[in-house]
Structure formats: C-alpha cells, structure tokens
C-alpha positions, 0 to 999 in steps of 0.5 A: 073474787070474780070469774074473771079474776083467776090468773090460772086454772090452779088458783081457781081450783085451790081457791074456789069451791073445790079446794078442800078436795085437793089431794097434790098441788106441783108447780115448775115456775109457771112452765106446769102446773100439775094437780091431784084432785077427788071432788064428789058429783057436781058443777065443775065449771070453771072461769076463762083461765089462760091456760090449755088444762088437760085431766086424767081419768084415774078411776073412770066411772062418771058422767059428764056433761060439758062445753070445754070450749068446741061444742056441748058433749056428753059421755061416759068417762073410763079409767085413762081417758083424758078431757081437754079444756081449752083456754080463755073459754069459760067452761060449762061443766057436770059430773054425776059421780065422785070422780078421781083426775089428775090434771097438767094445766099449761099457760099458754102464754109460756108454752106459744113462745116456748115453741113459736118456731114450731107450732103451726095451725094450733099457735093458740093452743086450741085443739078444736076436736079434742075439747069435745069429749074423751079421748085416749093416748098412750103416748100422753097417759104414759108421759104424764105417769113419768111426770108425776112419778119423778115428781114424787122422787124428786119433789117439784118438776125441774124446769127440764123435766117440765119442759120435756114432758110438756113438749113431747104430750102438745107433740102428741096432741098436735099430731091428733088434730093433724098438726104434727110437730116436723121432726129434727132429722140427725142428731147434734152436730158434734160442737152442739153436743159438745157444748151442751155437754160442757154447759150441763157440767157446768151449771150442774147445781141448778135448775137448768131448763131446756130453753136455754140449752136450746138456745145455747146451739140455735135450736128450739126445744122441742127440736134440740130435745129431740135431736140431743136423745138422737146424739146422747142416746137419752133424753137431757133430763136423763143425761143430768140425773147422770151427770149428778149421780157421778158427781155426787158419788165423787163428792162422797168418795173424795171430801168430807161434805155432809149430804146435804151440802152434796146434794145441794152441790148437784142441784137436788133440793134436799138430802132425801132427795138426793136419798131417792135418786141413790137407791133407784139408780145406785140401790142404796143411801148415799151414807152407804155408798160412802162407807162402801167406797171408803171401808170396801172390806168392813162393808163386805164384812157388814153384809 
C-alpha cells in the first residue's frame, strides 16, 4: 500500500510496520479512534492521514526527533506529555528508546463539521505551536484517563462519550494556542431540559450521540453539552449511565428478563457489561441485586 493510500492514522499503524506492537485498538464509528501502542527505538514516521493524532507519554524516558507538521524539533520526553500531529502532513519521525504512548486520532473531517459553529482560527485543526514538541495539560491528561477508563468498563466508547471527551481535550487545545472555544452562559431552557430528558428515556437502548441531542434543542454540542451539565448538574453521558441503571434495576425487580435481555434493554452490549457498570455505581451483580429486592430477608440472612 503507498503512503498516500492510508484512510486514517489507525489503519497506518495496525497495518504498516508497527503493528505487531499494539497493545489496544478502540474505535466509536469514526467519531475517535483510540490506541495503545509499545514499539522499541526507530522511525515512527507516518504518511499524510486526515486526522489531528494526539499521543500520550505513558513511561517518559526517550528522545524524539520530529516535524509534526510546524517546524523540526528535538526534545526529551516525560511520563504525561503529549505530542500533537498535525493532519494531511506527512510526518517525519524518531525515537531513540522503547517507549509506551496511548494515542486519540481525530478525523478531521467529522470533528470540523461537528463544531462548525464553534471553531474559529483553528477550522482546520492545525494547532501551529503545538505540533512543535511536548507539552503538558491536565485538563487533557485527565480527559483522556477517563476515556479509556470507561472504556475498559464499558467496551468501545459510546458515541456520547466519544463525543464529549472529544469536545472538552479540541477545548483544551483551542485554549492553548489562544482560541478558546466561547462558552454558553446559563443553563437549558426549561422546555430544552425537558425535551432532552424525554428524548434520553426514549431512546435509552441506544447509542445516542451528542449531535443529536444538540440538535434536538438548536445548539451545538460543544454548547449544548455544556449547558445540559449547568442545568443537570452532570454531564449527559452521566445523566444516561443513570437513567440505565434505574431502569435496569426496574427490570430486574418487576419481570423475569435474563440479564442479557436487560442489558440490551438499556443500551449495554453485553451482560458483563451491564455486570461492571453494577458493581461501580450499585457495589454489586445485577443477579445479586435482583435477589436482594426480591428475597430482602433471605439476602440478610445470606450476608
């Protein structure tokens, strides 16, 4: 395959040279694409990809060498910096030690039209400054620790969650260049909750995204989002977590569904999933909860 053949930067690496040292592979339907990564010293260099490919140091320690689209650099890298590839640029890359990174690749073509209304001198997802070494962010390092910690509880990222994570680290790397995103002031407007709300119940079993509630109420997402936390007092992809549990544990408590069922009933891929999402927010099996609802006294008795 040429160098100009790639679609996205994930293909690249899982089929070019590097992909034998993979370690996790996550996709949201071409919203993120998220991976784990351990290659030893070497060239790194990567074709034009549409996508904006941000990377997380996760042990530190090595040398790079690098034009990542805004000038050549060299530099040391530490555990928690972050390097920022522009896309369409043909990047020219080396590490000089084994080296351990987590990477969120971005198309660019979904995230300029998800925020077309709020995205200003940086339309193109090019960040000028930031391509031309490391850089640190706590608001970044901790948005992307969440993503792949719900992630692993959850299986693939949900387009909400895609979205959300996505929307708040382009905040974050908007603000750093100067460009900060202008932010919604005031909360929904009471028929905007209420209609979200109702649409959520709705549409619990699936995959909802943050567009189309946006939408839904004449906002953008990146807007909407904020505002729906200021009105709710939690995120939407917190909101949902909650209307499923509620309703898993009706489902439990009034018919006879296999887990299964349930869990496909509130949107979840699996029974192990809907198992993980339990025992963090409930402590414990949606079996168990089931018996404790149902038989309160054998269950005492049983603990």
């Amino acid at each position: 395959m040429s160098m100009a053949a790639y679609s996205s930067y994930t293909q690249w690496y899982c089929e070019g040279h590097l992909a034998s040292y993979v370690r996790t592979m996550k996709s949201s339907g071409g919203m993120l694409n998220l991976l784990e990564g351990a290659p030893p010293a070497g060239d790194m260099s990567d074709p034009p990809v549409p996508d904006l490919v941000l990377h997380y140091d996760m042990m530190g320690g090595f040398g790079v060498t690098a034009d990542l689209g805004s000038g050549r650099f060299s530099a040391t890298s530490r555990p928690g910096n972050f390097l920022l590839a522009a896309p369409n640029f043909a990047n020219s890359i080396s590490i000089d030690n084994h080296h351990h990174i987590r990477t969120i690749a971005f198309p660019i073509a979904y995230w300029t039209r998800l925020l077309e209304d709020t995205l200003d001198r940086v339309s193109s997802l090019d960040f000028g400054a930031l391509h031309r070494g490391p850089f640190t962010s706590t608001i970044i390092q901790s948005a992307q620790r969440n993503l792949w910690r719900l992630c692993d509880e959850e299986g693939a990222p949900s387009r909400l969650l895609a979205q959300a994570a996505g929307c708040e680290i382009l905040a974050e790397l908007c603000r750093l260049v100067g460009s900060p995103f202008t932010s919604a002031r005031g909360g929904l407007a009471p028929w905007a909750q209420r209609r979200c709300l109702e649409l959520m119940r709705e549409r619990l079993s699936e995959d909802i995204s943050l567009d189309e509630l946006a939408a839904e109420v004449r906002l953008s997402p990146f807007h909407f989002a904020r505002m729906f936390k200021q009105s709710v007092g939690v995120p939407p992809r917190v909101h949902l977590t909650r209307l499923r549990v509620e309703k898993a544990c009706d489902l439990l408590e009034t018919t006879d569904l296999q887990v299964t069922e349930i869990a496909q009933e509130v949107g979840y891929s699996s029974n192990q999933v809907l198992a993980r999402v339990f025992l963090k927010h409930l402590h414990m099996s949606p079996s168990d909860y089931r018996r404790a609802v149902r038989h309160p006294v054998r269950s005492i008795v049983l603990q």
